[in-house]
C-alpha positions in Angstrom: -10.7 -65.6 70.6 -9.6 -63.3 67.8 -11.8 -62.9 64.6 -8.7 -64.7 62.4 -9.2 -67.5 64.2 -12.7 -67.8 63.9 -12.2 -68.3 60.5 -10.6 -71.8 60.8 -13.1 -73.2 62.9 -16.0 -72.7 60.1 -15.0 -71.6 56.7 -17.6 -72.7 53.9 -17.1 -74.4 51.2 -18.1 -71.3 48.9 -16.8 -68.2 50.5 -17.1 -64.4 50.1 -14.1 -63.0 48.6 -13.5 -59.3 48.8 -10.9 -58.8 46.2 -9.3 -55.4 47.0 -7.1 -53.9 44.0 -5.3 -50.6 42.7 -7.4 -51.9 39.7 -8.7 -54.7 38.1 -5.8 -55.4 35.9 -5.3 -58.7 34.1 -3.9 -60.4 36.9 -6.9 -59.6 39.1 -9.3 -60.6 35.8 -7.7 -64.3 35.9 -8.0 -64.2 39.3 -11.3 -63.1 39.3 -12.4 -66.0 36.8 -10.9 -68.9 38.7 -12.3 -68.2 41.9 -15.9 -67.4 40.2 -15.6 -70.6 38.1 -14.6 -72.5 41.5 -17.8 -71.7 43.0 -17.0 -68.3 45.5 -19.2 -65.7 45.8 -16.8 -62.1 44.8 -17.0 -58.3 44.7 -14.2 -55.9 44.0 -13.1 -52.8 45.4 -10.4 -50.4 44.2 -8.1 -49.1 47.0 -8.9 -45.5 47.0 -9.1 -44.8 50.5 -8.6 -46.6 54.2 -12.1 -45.7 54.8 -13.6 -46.9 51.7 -11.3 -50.1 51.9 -13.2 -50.1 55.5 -17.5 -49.8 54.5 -16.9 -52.6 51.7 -15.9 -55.2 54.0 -18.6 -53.6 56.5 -20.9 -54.3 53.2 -19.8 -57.3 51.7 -18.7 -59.1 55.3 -16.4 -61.2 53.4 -14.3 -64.5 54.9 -11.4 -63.3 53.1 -9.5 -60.3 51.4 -7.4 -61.0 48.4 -5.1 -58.2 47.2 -3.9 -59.7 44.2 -2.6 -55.7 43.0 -2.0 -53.1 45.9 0.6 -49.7 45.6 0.0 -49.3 49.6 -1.2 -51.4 52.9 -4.3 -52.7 53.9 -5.4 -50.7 56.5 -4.9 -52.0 60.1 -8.5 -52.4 60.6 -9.2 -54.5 58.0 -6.4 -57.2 58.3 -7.0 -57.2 62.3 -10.7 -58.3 61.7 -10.6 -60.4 58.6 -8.0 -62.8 56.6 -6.2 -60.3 53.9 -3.9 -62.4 51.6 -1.6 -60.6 49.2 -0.5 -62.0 45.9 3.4 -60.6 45.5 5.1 -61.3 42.5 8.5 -62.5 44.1 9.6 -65.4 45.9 9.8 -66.3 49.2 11.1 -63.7 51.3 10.9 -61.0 48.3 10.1 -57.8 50.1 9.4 -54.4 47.8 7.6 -52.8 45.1 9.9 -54.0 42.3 10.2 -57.3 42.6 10.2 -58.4 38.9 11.5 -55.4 37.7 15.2 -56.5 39.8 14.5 -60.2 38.9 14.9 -59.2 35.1 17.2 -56.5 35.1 19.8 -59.2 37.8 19.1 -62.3 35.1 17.5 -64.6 37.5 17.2 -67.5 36.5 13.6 -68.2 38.3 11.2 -66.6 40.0 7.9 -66.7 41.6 5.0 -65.7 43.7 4.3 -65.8 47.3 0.9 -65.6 48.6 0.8 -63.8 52.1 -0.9 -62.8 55.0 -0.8 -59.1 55.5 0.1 -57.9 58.3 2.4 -54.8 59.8 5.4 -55.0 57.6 4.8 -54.9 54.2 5.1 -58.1 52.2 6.4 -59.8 55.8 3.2 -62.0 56.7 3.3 -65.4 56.8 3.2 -67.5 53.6 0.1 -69.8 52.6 1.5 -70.9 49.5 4.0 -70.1 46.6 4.8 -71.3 43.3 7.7 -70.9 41.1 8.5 -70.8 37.2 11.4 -70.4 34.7 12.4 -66.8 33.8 12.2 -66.0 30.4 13.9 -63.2 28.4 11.0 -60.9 27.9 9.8 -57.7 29.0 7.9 -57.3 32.4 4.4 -57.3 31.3 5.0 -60.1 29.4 6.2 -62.1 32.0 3.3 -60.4 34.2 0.9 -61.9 32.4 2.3 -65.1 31.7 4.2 -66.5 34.0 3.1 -64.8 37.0 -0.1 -65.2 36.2 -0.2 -68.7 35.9 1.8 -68.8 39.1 -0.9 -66.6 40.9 -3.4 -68.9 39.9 -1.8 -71.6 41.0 -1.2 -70.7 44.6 -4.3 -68.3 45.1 -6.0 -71.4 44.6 -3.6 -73.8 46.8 -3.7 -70.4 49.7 -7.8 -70.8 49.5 -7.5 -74.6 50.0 -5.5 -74.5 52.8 -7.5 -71.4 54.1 -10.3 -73.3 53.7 -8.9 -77.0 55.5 -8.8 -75.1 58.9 -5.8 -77.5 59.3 -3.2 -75.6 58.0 -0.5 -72.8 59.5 1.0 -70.3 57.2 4.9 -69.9 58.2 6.4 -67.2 58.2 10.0 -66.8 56.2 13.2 -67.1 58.0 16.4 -66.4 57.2 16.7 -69.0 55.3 14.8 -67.7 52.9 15.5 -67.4 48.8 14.3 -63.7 48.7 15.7 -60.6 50.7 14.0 -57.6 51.0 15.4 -54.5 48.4 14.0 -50.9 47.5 12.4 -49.7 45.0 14.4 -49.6 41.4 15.0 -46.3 40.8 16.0 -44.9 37.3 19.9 -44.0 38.5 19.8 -47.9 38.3 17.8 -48.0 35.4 19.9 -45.9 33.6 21.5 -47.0 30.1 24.9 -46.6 29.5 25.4 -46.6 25.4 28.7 -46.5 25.4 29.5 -49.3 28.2 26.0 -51.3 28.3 25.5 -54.3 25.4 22.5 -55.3 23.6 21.6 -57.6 26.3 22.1 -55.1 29.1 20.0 -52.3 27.2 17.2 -54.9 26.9 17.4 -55.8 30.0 17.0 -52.3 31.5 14.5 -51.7 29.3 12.2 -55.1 29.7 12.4 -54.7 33.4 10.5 -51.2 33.3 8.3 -52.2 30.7 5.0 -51.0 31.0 5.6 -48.9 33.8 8.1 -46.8 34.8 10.2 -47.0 31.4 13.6 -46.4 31.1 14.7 -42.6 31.1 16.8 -41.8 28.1 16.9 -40.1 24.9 16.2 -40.4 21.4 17.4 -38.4 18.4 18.2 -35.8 21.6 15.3 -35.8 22.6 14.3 -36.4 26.7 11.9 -39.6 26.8 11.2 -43.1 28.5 11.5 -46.1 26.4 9.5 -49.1 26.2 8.8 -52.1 24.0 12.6 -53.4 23.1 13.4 -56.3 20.6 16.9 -57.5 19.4 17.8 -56.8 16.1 19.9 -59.8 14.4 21.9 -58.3 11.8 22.9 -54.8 13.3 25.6 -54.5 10.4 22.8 -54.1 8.1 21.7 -50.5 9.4 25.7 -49.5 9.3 26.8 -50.9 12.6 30.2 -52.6 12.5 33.2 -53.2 15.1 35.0 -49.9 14.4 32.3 -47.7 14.6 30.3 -48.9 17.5 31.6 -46.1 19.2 29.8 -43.6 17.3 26.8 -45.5 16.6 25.9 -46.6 20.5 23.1 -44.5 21.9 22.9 -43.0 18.1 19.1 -44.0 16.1 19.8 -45.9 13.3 16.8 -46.5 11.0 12.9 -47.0 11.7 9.7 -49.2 10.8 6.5 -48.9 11.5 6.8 -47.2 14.4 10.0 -48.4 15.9 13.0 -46.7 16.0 16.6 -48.8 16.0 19.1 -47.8 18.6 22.9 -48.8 18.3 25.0 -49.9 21.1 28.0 -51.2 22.1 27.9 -54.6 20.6 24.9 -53.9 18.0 21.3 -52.5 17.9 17.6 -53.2 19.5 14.2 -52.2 18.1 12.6 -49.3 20.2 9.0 -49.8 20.2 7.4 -47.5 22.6 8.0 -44.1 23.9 6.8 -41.2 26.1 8.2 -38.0 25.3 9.2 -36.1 28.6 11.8 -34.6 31.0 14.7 -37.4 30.7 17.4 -35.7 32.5 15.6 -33.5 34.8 15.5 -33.9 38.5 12.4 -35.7 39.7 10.4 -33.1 41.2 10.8 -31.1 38.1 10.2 -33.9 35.4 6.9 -34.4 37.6 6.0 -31.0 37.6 6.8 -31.0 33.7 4.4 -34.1 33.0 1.4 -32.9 34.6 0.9 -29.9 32.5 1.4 -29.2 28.6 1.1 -31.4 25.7 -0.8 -34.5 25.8 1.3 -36.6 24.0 4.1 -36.1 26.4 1.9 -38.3 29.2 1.3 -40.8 26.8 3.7 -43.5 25.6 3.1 -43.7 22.2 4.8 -45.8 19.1 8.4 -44.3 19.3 7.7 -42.8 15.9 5.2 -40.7 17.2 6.3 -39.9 20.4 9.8 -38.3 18.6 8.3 -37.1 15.3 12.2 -36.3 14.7 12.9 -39.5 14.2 10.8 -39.2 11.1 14.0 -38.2 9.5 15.5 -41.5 9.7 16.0 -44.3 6.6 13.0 -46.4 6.9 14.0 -49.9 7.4 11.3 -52.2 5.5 11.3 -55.7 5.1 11.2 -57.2 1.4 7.2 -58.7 2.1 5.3 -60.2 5.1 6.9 -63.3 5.1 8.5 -64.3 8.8 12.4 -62.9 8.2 15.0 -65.9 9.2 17.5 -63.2 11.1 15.3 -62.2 14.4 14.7 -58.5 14.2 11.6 -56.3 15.1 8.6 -57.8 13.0 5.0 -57.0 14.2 3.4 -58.8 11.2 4.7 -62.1 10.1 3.3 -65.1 7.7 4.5 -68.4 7.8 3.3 -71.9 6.0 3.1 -75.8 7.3 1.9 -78.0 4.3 -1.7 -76.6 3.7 -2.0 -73.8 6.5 -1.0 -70.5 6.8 0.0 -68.9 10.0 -0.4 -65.1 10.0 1.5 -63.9 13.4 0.3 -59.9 14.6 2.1 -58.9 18.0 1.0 -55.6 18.4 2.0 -53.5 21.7 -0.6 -54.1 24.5 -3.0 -55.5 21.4 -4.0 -52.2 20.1 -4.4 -51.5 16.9 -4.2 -48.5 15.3 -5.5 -47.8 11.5 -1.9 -48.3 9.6 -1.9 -51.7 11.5 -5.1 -52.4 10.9 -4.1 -51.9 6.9 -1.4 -53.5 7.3 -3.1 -57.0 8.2 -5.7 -56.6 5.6 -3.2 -56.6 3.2 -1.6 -59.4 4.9 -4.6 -61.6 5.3 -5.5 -61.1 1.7 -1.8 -62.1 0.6 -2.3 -64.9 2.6 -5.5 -65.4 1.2 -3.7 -65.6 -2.3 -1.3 -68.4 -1.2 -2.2 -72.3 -2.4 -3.5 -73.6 0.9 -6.5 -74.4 2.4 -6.5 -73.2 6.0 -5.6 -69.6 7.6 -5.3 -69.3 11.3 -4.9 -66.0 12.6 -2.5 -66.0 15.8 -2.2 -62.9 16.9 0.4 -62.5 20.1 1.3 -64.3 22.8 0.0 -61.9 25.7 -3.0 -60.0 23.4 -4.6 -61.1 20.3 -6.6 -58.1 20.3 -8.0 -54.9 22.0 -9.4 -53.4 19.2 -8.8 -49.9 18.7 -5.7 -47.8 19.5 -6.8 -45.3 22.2 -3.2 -43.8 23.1 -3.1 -42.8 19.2 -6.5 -41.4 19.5 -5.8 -39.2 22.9 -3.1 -38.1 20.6 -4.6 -36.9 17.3 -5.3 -33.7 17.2 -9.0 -34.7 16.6 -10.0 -37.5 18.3 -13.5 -37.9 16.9 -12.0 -37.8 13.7 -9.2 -40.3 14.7 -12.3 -42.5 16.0 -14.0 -42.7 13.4 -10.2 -43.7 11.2 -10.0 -46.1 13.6 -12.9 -48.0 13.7 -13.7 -48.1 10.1 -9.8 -49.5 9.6 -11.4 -52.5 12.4 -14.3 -52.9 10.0 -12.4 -53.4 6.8 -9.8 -55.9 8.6 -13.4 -57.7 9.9 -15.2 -57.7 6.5 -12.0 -59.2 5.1 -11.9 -62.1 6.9 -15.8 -62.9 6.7 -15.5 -61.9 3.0 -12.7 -64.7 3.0 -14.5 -67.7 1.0 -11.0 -68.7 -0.8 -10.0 -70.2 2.5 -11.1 -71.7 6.2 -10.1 -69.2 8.7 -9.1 -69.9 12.3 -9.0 -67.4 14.7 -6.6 -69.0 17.1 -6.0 -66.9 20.8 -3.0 -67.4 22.6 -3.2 -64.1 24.4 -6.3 -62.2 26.1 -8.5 -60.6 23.8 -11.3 -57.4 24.2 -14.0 -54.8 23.3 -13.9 -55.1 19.5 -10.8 -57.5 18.9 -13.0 -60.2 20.5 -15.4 -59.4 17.8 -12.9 -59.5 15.3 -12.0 -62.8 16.1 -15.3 -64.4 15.9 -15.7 -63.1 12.4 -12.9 -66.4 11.5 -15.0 -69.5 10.6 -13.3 -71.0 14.1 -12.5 -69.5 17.2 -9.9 -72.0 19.3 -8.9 -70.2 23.3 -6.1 -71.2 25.0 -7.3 -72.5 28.5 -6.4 -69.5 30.9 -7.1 -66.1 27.8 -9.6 -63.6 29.7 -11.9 -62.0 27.0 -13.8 -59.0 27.3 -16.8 -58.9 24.9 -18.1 -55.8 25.6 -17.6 -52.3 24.8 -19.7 -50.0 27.8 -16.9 -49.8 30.2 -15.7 -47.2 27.3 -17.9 -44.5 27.7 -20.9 -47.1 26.6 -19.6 -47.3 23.1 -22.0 -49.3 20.7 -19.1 -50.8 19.4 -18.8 -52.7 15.7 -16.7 -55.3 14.1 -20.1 -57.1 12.6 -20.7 -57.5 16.4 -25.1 -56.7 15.4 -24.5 -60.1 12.4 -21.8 -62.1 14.4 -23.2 -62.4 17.8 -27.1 -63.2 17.7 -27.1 -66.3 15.4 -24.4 -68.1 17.9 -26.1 -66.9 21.0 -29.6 -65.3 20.4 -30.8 -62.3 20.9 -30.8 -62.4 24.9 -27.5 -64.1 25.0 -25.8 -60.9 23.2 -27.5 -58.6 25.5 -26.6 -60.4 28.5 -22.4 -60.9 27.1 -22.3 -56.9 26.0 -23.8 -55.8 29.3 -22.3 -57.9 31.3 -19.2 -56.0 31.7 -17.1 -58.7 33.6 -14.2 -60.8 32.0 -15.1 -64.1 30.7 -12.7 -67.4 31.0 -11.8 -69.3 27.8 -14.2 -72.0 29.2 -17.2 -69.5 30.0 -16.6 -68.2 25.9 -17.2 -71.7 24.8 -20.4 -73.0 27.1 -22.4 -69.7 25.9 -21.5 -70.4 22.3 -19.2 -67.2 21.5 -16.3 -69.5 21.1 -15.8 -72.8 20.0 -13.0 -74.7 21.9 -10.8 -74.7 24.5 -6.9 -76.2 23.8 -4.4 -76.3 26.0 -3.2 -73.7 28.8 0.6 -74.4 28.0 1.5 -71.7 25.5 4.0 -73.7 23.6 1.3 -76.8 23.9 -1.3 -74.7 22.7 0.4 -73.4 19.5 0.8 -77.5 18.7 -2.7 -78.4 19.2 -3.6 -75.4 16.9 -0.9 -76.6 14.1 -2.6 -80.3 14.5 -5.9 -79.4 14.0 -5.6 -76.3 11.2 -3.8 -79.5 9.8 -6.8 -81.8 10.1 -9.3 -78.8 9.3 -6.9 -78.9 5.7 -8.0 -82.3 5.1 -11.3 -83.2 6.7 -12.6 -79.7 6.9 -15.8 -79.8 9.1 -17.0 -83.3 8.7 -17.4 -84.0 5.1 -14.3 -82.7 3.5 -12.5 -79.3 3.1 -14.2 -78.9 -0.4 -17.9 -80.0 1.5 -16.7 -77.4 4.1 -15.7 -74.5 2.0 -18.4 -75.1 -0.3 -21.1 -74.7 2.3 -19.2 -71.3 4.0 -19.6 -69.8 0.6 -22.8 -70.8 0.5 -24.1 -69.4 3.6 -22.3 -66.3 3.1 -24.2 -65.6 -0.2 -27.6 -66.5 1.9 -26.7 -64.3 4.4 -25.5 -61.4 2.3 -28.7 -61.6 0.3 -31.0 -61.4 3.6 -29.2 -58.6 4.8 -25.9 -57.3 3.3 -22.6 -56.5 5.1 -22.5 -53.3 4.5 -26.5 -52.7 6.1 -24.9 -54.7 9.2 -21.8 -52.2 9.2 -24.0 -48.8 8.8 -25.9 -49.2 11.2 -23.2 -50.0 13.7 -21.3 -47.0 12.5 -23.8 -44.8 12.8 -24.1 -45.8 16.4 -20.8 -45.2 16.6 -21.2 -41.5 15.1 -23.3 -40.8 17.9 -20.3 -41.5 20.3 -17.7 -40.3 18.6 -20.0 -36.6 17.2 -22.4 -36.9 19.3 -23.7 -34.5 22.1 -22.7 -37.3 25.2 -19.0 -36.8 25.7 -18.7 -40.0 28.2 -16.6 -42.2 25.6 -13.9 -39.2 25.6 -13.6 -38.7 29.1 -13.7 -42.5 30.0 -10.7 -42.7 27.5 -9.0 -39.7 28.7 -8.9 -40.9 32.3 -8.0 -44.5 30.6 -4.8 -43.6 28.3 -3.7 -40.7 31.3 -4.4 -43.7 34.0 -6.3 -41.4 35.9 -6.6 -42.6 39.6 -10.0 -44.2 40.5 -12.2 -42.2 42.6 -14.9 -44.8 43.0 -15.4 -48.8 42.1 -18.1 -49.1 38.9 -20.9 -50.9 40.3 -21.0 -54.3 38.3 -17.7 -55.1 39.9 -18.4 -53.6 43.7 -21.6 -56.5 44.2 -21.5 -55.3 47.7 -23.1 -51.4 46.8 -26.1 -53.5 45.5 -29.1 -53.5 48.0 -29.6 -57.5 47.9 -25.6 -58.0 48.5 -25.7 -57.8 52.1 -28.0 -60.6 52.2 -27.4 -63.1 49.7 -25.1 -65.0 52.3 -24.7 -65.3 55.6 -22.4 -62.9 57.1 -18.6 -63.9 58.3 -18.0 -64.2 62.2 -15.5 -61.7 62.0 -17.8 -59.0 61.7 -18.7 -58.8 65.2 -14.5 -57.6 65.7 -14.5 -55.0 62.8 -14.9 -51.4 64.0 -18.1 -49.5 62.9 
């Protein structure tokens, strides 16, 4: 009888799960907090080496494998001995390692994710479950960690059911099936056309390698990937028209805060993000080109940065921070309902470098200006907030000194919005949130999580920054003294629901983005009215008051020196691990070992805290 099979005649109810990732992305967070929250026992280790991939499940003697990221195979040995499901996000019969990136730039309508057994060929196992969703026009990463997300969940859990029934035989596709097998999207098929391709088929090229690879091009001639595209709604305003498109396509147009516009055929989009590098050049040359030379030309950068030519362009600024009517590139937008104000931030990948950082404190005290009663902060749809801009710093050419810009722009943003007694304030997270942007939030009077956000309160896997944000005033009257040590250290990601039961935030809405920005709306609405209990004068009244006690115990700024001092340290200091960790982190260095709170089974105790899986006896030494 094979080891496989052994599995479906005794599977526990609570199983060891072996997740095994090219790194523990946000897909494999969410993962990573269902199946915890469901009861399984889990470890994780990064795919470095067959060999490695081998001793952890000699170590951890898991009942199952989950690759919910890989860039390569499991190794034979592995998926002989024990159950190895992949997550691949494509449908049914999908087979390569661009599966979104075709489904966007092709237009498809819908989409999905297939969980499968690995075997020989990749991505041809048998399928244990699948679930689809509704394409939306957005970039890859967005729809990474949305919609395929979501789907993930979904079936990961439905695969580990049926895994778990013993009942149930995974099928493998036919030919019949939705999905086909294609190669990898290479950047011949990438490439723009300006003179040919439309708005929607430059976004379109561009969304589909967003994040990773980009989109070779150029910009004021100059050889770079893009990234980070948005429409713009009124191209005539920047000089495009019908009789000049020709001259304008592929031509910059104007820039903002960052961004650069770009004409095309039939009008413009917003470039976000760029990496300065080798455009045109042969592959094996462009490669050899980014390994060496400038930093800045391996990081992608705001587009403004990445091409300081493009300095030279007529800066585009909108009139004041109110949400525009015509859709164009806005990373900062407020908005009003009756006695609430909405103040929207969508900034790339939820970093936040200094000028953004201003940028919101001026914001949040115009809002804070306005005749209403109720602020809620709602940040983007993917990220409310990572806290500071690490790509920026990697590029300064002092990043201490760019550290330190950095993190005192963070403070002023959070002493703003506890210094904020004209107003309630609602912190209200749509998207994921981490290190100090999950301190920023919990410096609003209310913290409301959509069911499904991953936080990560902690700042060590950075080079064990201290961190700041009023974490030292914030964090110990909500969770005590052992509860902040245990959140900071703990160095894992933390579900919406997990947030709430400790006390770090206060509720959870609904997972349905479009659902959860309704519930928010109701209840900033309510909080207008009622306030906490007694009335929104009652309420106010009382904030003010305990802000005065507390300032008067121990002021904000005592709070805020000694966290920046701290931070000195790190930043000055003789320890250089916070640079190196954010080196390798910005340059995506590979991983040549898993840390040690996520690989449970390097701990002495793990090999013994359960019983071991039959399989063992069929894995090779």
């Amino acid at each position: 009888m094979s080891a496989v099979l052994r599995h479906f005649l005794s599977v526990p109810p609570s199983m060891r799960i072996l997740f095994l990732t090219h790194s523990f992305n946000s897909l494999a967070q969410r993962l990573y907090a269902d199946l915890a929250a469901d009861g399984h026992t889990l470890s994780v280790e990064f795919d470095i080496a067959d060999p490695v991939t081998e001793e952890a499940v000699a170590l951890f003697r898991p009942d199952l494998v989950l690759a919910p990221f890989l860039k390569r195979p499991v190794p034979v040995a592995v998926w002989q001995a024990v159950p190895c499901l992949i997550v691949h996000p494509g449908i049914v019969g999908d087979r390569g390692p661009s599966a979104l990136d075709w489904a966007i730039q092709e237009g498809a309508e819908e989409w999905g994710v297939t969980v499968l057994q690995a075997e020989a060929a990749l991505d041809g196992g048998p399928v244990w479950a699948s679930a689809a969703f509704a394409m939306r026009p957005a970039a890859k990463s967005s729809l990474y960690r949305r919609e395929v997300t979501e789907a993930a969940s979904r079936a990961v859990r439905q695969a580990i059911a049926r895994f778990q029934s013993g009942s149930f035989v995974p099928v493998r596709p036919g030919n019949d099936a939705p999905g086909r097998e294609r190669p990898l999207l290479r950047q011949a098929e990438r490439a723009i056309d300006w003179q040919h391709d439309g708005s929607a088929a430059v976004l379109a090229k561009i969304r589909a390698a967003d994040g990773f690879p980009g989109v070779m091009s150029e910009l004021c001639g100059v050889p770079c990937r893009l990234f980070d595209a948005h429409p713009e709604g009124d191209p005539a305003a920047y000089g495009w028209n019908a009789n000049n498109h020709a001259d304008v396509a592929g031509r910059a147009l104007a820039r903002r805060h960052g961004a650069v516009l770009v004409g095309t055929r039939d009008g413009a989009v917003w470039i976000g993000h760029a990496r300065r590098g080798a455009g045109g050049l042969p592959c094996a040359q462009a490669a050899e080109r980014e390994e060496g030379g400038d930093i800045r030309e391996r990081l992608k950068l705001p587009a403004t940065l990445a091409i300081p030519e493009a300095l030279a362009l007529p800066e585009a600024s909108l009139p004041s921070v109110w949400k525009v009517a015509t859709p164009t590139w806005q990373d900062i937008a407020y908005e009003e309902a009756g006695a609430v104000g909405f103040l929207h931030f969508d900034f790339y990948n939820g970093a936040m470098g200094p000028d953004q950082c201003r940028r919101l404190t001026e914001a949040l005290r115009f809002a804070a200006g306005r005749p209403t009663r109720v602020i809620v902060l709602l940040g983007g749809a993917e990220f409310w907030s990572n806290g500071i801009h690490l790509n920026l710093i990697e590029a300064a050419d002092s990043p201490a000194d760019a550290s330190w810009a950095a993190i005192n722009a963070m403070d002023d943003l959070a002493e703003a919005l506890l210094t904020c007694t004209s107003h309630l304030t609602v912190a209200a997270l749509q998207g994921n949130v981490g290190a100090g942007g999950a301190f920023l939030a919990r410096a609003a009077d209310r913290v409301w999580v959509r069911d499904g956000v991953i936080a990560n309160p902690h700042y060590k896997n950075m080079g064990n920054l201290y961190g700041s944000e009023f974490w030292t005033y914030l964090l110990p009257p909500r969770v005590g003294a052992e509860g902040a040590r245990r959140i900071l250290a703990h160095r894992l990601p933390m579900s919406a629901g997990e947030a709430v039961a400790c006390g770090f935030y206060d509720a959870v809405l609904a997972g349905d983005h479009a659902a959860f920005r309704v519930d928010v709306a109701r209840r900033a609405a309510e909080l207008a009215e009622n306030g906490e209990g007694d009335g929104y004068v009652a309420a106010l009244a009382a904030k003010a008051a305990r802000r005065a006690a507390d300032e008067a115990a121990k002021p904000l700024a005592a709070y805020r020196a000694e966290e920046l001092a701290e931070m000195r340290r790190n930043f000055y200091g003789f320890d250089p691990s916070y640079h190196v960790a954010r080196y390798h982190f910005v340059t995506k260095t590979p991983h040549s070992w898993t840390p040690r709170h996520l690989a449970r089974h390097r701990e002495p105790e793990a090999a013994t805290s359960l019983p071991a899986s039959p399989a063992f006896s069929e894995l090779p030494a």
